[in-house]
Backbone bond lengths (Angstrom), bond angles and torsions (degrees), N, CA, C in turn:
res aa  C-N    CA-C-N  psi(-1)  N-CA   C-N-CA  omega(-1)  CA-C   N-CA-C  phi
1 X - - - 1.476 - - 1.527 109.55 -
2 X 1.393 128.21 149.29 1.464 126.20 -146.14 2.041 78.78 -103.65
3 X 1.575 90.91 178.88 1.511 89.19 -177.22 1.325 100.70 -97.97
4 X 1.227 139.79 36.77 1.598 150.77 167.00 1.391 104.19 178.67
5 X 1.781 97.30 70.86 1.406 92.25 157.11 2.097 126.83 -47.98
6 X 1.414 91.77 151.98 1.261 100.21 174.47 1.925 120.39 -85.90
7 X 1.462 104.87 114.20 1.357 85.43 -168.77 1.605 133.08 -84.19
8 X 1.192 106.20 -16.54 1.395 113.77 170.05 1.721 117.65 -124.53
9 X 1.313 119.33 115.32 1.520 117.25 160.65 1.153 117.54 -101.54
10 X 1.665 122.37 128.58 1.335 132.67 -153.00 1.407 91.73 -115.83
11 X 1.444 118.48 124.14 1.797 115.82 -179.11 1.855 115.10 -124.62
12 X 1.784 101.15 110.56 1.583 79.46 -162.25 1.668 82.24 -107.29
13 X 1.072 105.27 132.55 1.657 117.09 148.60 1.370 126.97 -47.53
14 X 1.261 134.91 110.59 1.944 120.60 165.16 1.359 108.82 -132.95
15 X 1.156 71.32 144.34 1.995 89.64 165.58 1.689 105.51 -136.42
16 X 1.599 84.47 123.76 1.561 72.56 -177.35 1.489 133.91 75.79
17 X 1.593 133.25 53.68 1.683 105.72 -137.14 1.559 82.23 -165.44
18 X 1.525 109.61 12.70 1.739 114.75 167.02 1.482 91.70 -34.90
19 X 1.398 134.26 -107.71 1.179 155.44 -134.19 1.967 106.20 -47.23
20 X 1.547 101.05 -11.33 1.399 91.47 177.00 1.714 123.13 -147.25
21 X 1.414 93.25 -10.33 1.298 102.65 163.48 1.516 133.63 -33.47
22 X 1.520 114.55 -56.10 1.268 120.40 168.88 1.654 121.34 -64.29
23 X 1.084 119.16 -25.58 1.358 117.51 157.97 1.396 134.67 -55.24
24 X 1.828 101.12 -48.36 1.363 102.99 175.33 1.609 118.43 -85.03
25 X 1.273 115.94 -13.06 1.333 110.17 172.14 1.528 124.64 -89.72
26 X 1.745 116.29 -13.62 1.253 127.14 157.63 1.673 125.00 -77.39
27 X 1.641 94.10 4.27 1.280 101.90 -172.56 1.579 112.05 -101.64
28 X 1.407 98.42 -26.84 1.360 134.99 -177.97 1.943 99.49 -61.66
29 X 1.198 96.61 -77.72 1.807 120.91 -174.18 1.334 92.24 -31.64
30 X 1.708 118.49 -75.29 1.255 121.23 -161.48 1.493 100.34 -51.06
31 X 1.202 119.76 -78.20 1.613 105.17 -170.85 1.611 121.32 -28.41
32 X 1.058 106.15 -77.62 1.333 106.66 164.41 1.373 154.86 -28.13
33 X 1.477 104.58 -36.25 1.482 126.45 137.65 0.958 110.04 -42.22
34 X 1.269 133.84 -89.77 0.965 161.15 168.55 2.017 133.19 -1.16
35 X 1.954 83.76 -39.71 1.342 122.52 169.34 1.213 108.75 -83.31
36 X 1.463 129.46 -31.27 1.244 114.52 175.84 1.757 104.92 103.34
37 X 1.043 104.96 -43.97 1.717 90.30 -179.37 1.255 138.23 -91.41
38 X 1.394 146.07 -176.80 1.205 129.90 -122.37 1.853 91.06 -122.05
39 X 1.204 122.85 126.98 1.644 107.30 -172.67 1.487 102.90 -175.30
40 X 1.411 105.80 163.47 1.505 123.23 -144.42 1.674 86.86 -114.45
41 X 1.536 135.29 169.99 1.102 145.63 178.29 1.751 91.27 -145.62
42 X 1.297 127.63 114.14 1.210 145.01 170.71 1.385 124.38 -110.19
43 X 1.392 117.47 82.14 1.247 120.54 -175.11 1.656 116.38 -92.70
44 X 1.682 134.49 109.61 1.014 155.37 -170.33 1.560 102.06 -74.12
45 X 1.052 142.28 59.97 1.757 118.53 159.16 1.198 129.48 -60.79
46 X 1.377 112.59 113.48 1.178 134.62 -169.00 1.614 118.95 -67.69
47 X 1.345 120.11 42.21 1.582 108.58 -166.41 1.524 110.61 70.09
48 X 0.946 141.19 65.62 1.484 155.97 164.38 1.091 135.23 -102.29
49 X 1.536 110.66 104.85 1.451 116.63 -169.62 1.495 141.33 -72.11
50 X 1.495 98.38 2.57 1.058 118.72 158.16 1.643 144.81 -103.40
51 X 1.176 154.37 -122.78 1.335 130.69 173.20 1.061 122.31 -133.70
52 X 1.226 102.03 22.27 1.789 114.97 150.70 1.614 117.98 -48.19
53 X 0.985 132.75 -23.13 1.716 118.62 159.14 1.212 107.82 -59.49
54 X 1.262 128.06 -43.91 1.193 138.67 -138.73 1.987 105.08 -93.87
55 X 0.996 77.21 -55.34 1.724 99.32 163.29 1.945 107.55 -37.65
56 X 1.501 94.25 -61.45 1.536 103.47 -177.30 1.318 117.11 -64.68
57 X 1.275 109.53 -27.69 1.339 126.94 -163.82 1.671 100.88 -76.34
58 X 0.868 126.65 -74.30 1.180 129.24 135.10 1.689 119.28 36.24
59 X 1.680 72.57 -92.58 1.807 89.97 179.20 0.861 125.01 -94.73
60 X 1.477 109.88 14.83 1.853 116.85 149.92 1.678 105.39 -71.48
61 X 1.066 111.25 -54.56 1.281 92.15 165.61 1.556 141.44 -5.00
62 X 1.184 90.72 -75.40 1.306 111.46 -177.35 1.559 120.28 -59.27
63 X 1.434 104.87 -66.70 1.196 128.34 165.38 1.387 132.65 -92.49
64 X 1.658 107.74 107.82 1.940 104.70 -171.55 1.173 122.46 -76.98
65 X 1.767 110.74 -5.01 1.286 99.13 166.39 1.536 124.48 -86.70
66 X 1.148 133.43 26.33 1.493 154.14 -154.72 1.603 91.79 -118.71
67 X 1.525 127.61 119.57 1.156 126.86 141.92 1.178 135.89 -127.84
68 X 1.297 139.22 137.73 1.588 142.02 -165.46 1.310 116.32 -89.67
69 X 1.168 113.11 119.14 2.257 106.15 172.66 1.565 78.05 -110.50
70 X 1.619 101.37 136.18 1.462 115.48 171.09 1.892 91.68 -118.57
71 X 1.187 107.54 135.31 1.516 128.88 163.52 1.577 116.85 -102.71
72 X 1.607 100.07 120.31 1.177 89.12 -152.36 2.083 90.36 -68.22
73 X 0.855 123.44 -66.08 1.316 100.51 -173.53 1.849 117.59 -107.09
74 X 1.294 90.78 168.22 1.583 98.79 -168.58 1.834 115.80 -36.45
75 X 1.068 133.42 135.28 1.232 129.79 -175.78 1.568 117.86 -139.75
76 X 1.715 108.89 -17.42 1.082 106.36 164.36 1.789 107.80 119.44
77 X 1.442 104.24 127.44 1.793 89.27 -173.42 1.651 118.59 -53.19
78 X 1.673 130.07 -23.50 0.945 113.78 158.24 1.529 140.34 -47.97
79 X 1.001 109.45 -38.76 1.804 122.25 -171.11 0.991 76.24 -102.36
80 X 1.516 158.09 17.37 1.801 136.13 139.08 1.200 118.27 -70.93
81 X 1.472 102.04 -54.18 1.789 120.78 179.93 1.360 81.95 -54.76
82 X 1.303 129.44 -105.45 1.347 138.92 -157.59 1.293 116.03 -33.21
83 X 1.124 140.52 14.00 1.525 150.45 166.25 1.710 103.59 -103.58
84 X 1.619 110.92 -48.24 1.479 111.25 176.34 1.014 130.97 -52.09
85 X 1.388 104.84 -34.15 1.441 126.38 -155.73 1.696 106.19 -83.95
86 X 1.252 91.65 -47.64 1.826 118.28 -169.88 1.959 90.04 -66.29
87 X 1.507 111.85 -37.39 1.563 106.08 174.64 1.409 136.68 -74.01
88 X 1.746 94.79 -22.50 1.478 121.39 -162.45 1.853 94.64 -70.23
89 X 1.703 108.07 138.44 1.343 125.98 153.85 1.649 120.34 -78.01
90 X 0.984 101.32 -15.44 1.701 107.29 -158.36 1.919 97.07 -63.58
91 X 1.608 99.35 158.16 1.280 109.47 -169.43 2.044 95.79 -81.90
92 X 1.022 121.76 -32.15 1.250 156.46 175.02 1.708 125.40 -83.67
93 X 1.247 144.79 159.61 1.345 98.21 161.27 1.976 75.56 -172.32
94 X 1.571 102.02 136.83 1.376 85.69 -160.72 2.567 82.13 -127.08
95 X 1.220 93.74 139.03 1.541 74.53 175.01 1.712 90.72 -114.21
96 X 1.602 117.08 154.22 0.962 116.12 -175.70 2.070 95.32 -144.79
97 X 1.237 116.48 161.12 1.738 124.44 165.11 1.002 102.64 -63.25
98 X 1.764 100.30 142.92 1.211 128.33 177.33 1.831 112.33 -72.96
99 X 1.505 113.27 -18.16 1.177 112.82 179.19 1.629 123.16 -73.68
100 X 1.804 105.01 -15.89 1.265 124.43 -155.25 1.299 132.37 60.42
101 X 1.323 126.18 20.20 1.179 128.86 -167.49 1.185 112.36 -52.00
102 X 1.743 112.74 -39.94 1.554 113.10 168.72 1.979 98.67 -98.67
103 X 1.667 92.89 136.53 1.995 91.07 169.47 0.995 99.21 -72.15
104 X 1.700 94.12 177.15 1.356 125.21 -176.68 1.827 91.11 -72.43
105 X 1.255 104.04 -25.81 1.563 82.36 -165.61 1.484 130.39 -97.24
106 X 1.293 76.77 20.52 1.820 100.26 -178.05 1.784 97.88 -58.90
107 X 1.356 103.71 -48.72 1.425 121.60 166.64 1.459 124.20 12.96
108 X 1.453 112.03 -70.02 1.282 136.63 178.90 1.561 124.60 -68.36
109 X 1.520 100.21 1.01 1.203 129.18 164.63 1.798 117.76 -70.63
110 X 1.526 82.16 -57.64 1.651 93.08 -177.80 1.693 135.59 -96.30
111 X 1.626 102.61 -3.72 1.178 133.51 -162.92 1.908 100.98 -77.25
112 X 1.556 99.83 -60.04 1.517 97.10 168.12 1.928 130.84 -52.82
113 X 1.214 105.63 6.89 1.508 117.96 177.59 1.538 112.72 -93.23
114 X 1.381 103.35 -45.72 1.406 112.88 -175.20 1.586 120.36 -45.90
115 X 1.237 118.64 8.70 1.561 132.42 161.77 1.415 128.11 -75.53
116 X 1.276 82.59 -24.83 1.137 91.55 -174.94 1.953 132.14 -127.59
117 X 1.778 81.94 -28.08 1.595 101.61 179.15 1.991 107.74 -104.01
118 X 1.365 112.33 166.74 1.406 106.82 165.90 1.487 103.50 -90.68
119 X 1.496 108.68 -47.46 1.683 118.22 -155.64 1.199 89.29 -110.34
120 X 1.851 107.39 137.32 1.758 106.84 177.37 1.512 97.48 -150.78
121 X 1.048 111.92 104.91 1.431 124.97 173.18 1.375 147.53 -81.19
122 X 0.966 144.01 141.23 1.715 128.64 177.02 0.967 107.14 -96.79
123 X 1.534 103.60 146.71 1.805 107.81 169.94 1.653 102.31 -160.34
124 X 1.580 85.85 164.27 1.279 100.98 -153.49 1.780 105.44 -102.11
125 X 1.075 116.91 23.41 1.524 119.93 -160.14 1.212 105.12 -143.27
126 X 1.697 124.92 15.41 1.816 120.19 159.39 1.078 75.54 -85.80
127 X 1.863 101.35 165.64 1.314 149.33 126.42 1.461 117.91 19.42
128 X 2.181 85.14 -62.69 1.860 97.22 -159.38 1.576 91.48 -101.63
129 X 1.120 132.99 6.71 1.431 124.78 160.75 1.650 124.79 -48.99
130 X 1.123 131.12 143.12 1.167 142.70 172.99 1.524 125.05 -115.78
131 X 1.145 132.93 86.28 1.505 132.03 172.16 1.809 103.93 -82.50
132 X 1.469 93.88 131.88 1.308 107.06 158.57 1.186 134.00 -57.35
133 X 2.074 96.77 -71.63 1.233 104.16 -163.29 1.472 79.42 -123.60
134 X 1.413 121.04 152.44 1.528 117.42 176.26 1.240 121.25 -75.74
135 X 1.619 126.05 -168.98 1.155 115.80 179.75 1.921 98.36 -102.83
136 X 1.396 100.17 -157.48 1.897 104.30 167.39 1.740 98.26 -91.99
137 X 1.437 112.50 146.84 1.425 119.19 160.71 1.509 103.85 -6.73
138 X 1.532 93.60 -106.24 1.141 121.60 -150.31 1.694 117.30 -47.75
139 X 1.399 118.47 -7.01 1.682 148.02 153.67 1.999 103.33 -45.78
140 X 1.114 63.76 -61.33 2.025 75.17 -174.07 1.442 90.67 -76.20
141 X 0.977 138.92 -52.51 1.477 128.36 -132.61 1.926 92.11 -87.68
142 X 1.314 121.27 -11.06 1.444 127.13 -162.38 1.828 86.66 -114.60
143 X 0.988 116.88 -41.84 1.298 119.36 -177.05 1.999 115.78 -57.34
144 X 1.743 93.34 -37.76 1.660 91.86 -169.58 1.650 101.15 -82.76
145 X 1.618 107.68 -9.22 1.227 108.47 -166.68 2.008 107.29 -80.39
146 X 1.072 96.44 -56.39 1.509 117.83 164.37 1.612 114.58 -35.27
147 X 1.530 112.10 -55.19 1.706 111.78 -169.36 1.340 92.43 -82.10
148 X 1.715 129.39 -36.20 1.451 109.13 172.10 2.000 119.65 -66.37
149 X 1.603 130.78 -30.18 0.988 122.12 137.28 1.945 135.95 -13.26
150 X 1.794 83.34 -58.07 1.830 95.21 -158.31 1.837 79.80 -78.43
151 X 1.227 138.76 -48.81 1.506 138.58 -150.05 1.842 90.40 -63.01
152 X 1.588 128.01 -44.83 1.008 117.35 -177.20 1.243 120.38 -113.43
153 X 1.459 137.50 61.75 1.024 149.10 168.34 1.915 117.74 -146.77
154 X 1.284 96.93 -32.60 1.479 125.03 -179.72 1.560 112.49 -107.95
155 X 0.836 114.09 -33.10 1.600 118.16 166.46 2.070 89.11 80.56
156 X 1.086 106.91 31.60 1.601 109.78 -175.80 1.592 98.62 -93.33
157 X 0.973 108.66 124.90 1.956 109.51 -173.01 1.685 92.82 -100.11
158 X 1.069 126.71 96.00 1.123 132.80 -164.80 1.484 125.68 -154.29
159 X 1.442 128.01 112.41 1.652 113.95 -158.33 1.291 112.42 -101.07
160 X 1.139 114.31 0.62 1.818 112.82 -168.13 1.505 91.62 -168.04
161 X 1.629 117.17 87.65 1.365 131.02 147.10 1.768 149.44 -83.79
162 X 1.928 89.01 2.74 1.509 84.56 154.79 1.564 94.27 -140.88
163 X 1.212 127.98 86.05 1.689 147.06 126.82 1.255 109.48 -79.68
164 X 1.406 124.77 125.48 1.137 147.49 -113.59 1.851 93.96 -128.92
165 X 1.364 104.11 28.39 1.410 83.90 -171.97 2.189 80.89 -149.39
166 X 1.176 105.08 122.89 1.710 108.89 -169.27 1.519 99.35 -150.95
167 X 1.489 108.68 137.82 1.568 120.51 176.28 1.322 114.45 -116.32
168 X 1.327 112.14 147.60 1.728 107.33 -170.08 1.499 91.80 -132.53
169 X 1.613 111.98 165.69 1.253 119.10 158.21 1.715 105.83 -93.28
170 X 1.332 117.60 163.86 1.365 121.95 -167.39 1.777 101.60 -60.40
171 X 1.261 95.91 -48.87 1.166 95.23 173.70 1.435 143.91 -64.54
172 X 1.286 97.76 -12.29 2.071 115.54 -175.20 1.714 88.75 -99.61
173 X 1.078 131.55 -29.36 1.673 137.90 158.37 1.375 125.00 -32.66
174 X 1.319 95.42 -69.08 1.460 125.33 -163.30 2.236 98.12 -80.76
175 X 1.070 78.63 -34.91 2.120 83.91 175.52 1.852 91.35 -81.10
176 X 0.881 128.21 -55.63 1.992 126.41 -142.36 1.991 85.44 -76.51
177 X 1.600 118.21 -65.75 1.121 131.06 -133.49 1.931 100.23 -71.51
178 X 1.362 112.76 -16.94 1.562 104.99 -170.43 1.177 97.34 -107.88
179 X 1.550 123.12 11.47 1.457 118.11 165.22 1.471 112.97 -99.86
180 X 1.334 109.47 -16.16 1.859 113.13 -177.06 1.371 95.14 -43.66
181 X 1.663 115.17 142.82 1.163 135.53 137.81 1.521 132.06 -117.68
182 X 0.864 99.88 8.78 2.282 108.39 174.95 1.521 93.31 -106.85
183 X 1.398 135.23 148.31 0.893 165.10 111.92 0.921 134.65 -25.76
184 X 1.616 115.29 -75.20 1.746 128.95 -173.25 1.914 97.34 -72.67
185 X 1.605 95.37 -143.27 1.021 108.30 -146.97 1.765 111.98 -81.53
186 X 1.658 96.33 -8.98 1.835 102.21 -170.61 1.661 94.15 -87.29
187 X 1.081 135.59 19.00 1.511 122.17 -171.13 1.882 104.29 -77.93
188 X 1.001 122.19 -35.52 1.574 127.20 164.96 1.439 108.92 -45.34
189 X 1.211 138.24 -51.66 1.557 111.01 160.29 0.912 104.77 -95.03
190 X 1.517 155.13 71.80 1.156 142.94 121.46 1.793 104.83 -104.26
191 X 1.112 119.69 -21.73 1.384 146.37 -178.87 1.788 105.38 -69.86
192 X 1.537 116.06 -49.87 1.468 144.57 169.14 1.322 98.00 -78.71
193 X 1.261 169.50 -18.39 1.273 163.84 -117.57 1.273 119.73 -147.63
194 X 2.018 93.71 -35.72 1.195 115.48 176.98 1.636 124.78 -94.82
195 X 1.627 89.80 -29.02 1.920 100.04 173.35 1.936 95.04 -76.49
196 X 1.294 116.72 -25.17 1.930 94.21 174.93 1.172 112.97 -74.71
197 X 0.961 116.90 -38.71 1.701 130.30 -159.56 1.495 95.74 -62.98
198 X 1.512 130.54 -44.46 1.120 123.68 -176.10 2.044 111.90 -102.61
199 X 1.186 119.15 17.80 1.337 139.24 159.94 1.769 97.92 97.72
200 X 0.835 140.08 -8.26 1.102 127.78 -168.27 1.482 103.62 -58.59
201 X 1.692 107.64 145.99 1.439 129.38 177.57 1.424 105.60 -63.76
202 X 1.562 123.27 141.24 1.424 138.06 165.46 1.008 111.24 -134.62
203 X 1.437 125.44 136.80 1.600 152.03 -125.88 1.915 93.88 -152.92
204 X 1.343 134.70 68.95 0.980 102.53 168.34 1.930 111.15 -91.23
205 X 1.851 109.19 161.60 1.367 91.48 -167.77 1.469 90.80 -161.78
206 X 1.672 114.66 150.56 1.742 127.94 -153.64 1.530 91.95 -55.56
207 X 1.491 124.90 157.91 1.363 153.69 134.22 1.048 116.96 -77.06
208 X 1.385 122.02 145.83 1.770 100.11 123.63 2.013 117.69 -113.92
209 X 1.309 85.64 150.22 1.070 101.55 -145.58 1.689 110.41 -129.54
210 X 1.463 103.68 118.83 2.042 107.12 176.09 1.322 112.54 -111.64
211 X 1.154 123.02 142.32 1.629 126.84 150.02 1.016 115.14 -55.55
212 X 1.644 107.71 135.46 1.613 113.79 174.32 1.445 102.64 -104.06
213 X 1.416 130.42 145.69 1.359 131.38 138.76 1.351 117.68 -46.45
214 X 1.328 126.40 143.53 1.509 145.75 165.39 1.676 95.63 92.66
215 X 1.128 127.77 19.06 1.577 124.56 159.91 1.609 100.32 -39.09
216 X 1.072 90.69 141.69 1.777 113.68 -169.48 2.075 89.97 -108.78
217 X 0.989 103.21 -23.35 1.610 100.97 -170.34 2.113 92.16 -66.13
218 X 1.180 107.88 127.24 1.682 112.58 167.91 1.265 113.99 -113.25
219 X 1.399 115.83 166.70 1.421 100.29 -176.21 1.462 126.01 -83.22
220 X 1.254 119.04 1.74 1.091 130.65 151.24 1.644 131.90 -51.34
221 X 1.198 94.59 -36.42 1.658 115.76 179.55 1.866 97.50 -80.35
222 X 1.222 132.90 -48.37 1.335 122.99 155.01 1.866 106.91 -28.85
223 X 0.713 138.99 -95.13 1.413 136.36 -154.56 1.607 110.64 -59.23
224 X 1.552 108.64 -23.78 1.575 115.33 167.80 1.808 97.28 -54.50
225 X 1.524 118.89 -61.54 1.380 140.20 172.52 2.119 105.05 -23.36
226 X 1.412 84.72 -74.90 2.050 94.62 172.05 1.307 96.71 -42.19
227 X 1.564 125.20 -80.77 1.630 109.58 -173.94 1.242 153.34 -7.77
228 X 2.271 85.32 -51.13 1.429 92.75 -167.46 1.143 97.22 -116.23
229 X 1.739 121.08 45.17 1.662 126.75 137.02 1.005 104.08 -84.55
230 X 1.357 150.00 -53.43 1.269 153.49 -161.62 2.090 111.17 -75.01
231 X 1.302 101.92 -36.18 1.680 102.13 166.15 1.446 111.09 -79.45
232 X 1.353 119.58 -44.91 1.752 85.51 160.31 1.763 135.52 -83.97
233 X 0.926 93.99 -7.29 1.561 84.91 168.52 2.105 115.38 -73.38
234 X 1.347 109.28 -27.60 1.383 117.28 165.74 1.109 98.13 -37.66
235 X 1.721 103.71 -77.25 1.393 129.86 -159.65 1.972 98.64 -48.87
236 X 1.391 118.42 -53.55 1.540 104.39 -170.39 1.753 101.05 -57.96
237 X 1.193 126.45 -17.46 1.425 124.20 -140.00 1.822 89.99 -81.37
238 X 1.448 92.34 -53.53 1.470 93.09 -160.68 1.654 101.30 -101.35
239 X 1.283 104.74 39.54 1.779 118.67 166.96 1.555 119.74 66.21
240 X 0.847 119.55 32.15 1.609 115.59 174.89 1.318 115.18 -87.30
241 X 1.326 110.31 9.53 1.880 104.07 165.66 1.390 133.79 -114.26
242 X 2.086 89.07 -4.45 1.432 91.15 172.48 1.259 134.25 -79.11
């Protein structure tokens, strides 16, 4: 353990994310500064053909707590997160969208759990949730279908499993993230699937929460999502997570 551990590593995945990157990661700093504690900003580019390395690159400069994993080609926001994570020092380690749909300061939402839970998630489908701007139909309509899937197959009581904003302890990290096997977009319950299966505590808890324009998620990638409930539950069946 370093003699000032780092307490939070923040890991955003992008592909593609010139046009907003610098916003959400200047949005990031300030808070955080701001907070006082000591933490890393880990931005994953996913093979991006645009100048989002460059962008980051940039503002590494500036700022040394800012670091870039460039992939050389697209691989998918799963195997992004799961590259951050597997890099991240932080005692904590929270990955959130590059669009920001959820802030950084949603944070303080989920931070008071960590006493008790490893995995503490946001979602957009309690009660005390707040959506801004909505999503498209067929988002929700694939989404309620999926968490009713994950509720009876996984026994995961859980209403909103891919909100894009999740905190780990180093240790629920370092166990979940070198077992991922999905890539794309279903890796959030396989990620959730994998912290029950081996008992770890889950904390899901309200956002608030907007739609961004230029979502890369299509609706095609919804039914990729259905799939890869059914490939990991194979996968738990015939033991590949123990």
């Amino acid at each position: 353990m370093k003699n000032n551990p780092i307490a939070l590593s923040v890991i955003i995945p992008a592909f593609n994310e010139a046009s907003r990157i610098k916003e959400t990661i200047h949005n990031c700093n300030k808070y955080l500064n701001e907070s006082g504690v000591l933490f890393e900003i880990i931005v994953v580019d996913d093979g991006s053909t645009d100048s989002t390395s460059d962008i980051v690159t940039s503002l590494k400069k500036k700022q040394a707590n800012i670091q870039l994993i460039k992939l050389e080609k697209n691989q998918g926001k799963g195997r992004a997160v799961q590259v951050g994570m597997m890099k991240a020092d932080g005692v904590n380690r929270l990955f959130m969208d590059a669009d920001g749909s959820t802030s950084i300061s949603e944070i303080e939402k989920l931070l008071p759990y960590l006493k008790h839970f490893e995995v503490i998630i946001g979602s957009r489908a309690l009660v005390e949730s707040r959506i801004k701007n909505n999503q498209v139909w067929y988002r929700r309509f694939f989404g309620k279908i999926g968490n009713k899937l994950i509720r009876l197959l996984f026994g995961l009581n859980i209403s909103d499993t891919q909100c894009g904003f999740k905190l780990f302890t180093n240790n629920a990290a370092d166990f979940i993230f070198p077992s991922l096997t999905l890539n794309r977009f279903g890796f959030d319950i396989e990620v959730l699937a994998i912290a029950k299966y081996h008992g770890l505590k889950i904390k899901e808890v309200p956002v608030v929460w907007s739609h961004s324009d230029g979502s890369k998620v299509k609706a095609m990638d919804y039914l990729d999502v259905l799939l890869s409930v059914f490939k990991v539950k194979v996968k738990m069946i015939f033991g590949l997570y123990k």
